[in-house]
N, C-alpha and C positions, 0 to 999 in steps of 0.2 A: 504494500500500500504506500503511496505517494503523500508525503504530509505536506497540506499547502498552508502558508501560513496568509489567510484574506485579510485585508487591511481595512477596514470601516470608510466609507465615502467622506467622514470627516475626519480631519487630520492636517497634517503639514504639507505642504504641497512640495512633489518632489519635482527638482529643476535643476540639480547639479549633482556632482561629483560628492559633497556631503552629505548631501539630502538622502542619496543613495543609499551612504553606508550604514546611516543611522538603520535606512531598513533593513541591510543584509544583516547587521549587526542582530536585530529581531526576529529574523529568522533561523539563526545560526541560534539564536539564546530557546528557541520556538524547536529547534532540531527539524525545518522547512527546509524542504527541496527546490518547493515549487513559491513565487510571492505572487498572489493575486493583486494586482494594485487596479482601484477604479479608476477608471480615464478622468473622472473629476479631481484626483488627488495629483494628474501630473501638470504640470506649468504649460501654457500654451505652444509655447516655444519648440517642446520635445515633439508636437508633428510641425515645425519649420524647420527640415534637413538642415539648412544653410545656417543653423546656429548650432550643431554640433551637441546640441542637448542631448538628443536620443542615442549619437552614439558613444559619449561619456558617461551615460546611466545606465545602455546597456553591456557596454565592455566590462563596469564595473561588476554588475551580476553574472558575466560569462566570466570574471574573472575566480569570481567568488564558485563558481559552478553552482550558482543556483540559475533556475528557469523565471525566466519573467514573463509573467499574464498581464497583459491588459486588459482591463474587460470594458467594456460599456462601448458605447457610439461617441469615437473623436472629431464627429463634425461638430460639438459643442465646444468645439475650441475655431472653428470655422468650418468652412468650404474645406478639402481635401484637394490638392492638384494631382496632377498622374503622378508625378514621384513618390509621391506618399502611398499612394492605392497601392502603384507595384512594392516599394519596401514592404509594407503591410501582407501585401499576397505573398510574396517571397517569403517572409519572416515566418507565415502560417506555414510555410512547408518543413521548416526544421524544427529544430527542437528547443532552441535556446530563448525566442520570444514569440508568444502568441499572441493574436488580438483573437479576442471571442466577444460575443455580444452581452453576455449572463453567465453566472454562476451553473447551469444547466448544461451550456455545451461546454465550458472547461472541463466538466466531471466528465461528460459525453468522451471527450478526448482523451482525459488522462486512462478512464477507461477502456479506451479502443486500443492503448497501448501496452496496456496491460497482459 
């Protein structure tokens, strides 16, 4: 079994390199493989590629060999352009960051790989 450690929609909002750790830190303390974080809890910034947020946040948990979830719908942070869709489709094919929509198809998945 896969221990995810989900993050509450309220909280800190993660946008850097520290904000990160605080959470690996939580997961590591949690004994989390997996961090579910709600798309409300990440900084807008992290779907604008060209500010380097998403990939200092998530080097950080591939560094850590944890898995990062996103879950929720991040056009609440705007419009999405095709760079982002393809990251995004691309991301959903490995293992290291997911977006899913709900708590339902994260379990959906972690289960299919089970």
């Amino acid at each position: 079994m896969v221990r995810v450690l989900e993050l509450p929609n309220d909280g800190p909002i993660i946008g850097d390199e520290a904000s990160a750790l605080d959470v690996i830190g939580d997961a590591f303390g949690a004994d989390a493989q997996v961090v579910s974080i709600p798309v409300t809890r990440l900084s807008g910034e992290f779907f604008q590629l060209r500010s380097g947020v998403a990939g200092a946040v998530v080097q950080k948990f591939v560094n850590y060999r944890l898995r990062l979830v996103v879950v929720g719908d991040p056009t609440i942070h705007g419009p999405s352009s095709g760079p982002v869709e393809d990251w995004m489709r691309e991301a959903n094919r490995g293992r290291e960051l997911w977006f899913v929509a709900d708590g339902a198809e994260l379990e959906a998945r972690l289960d299919a790989e089970a």
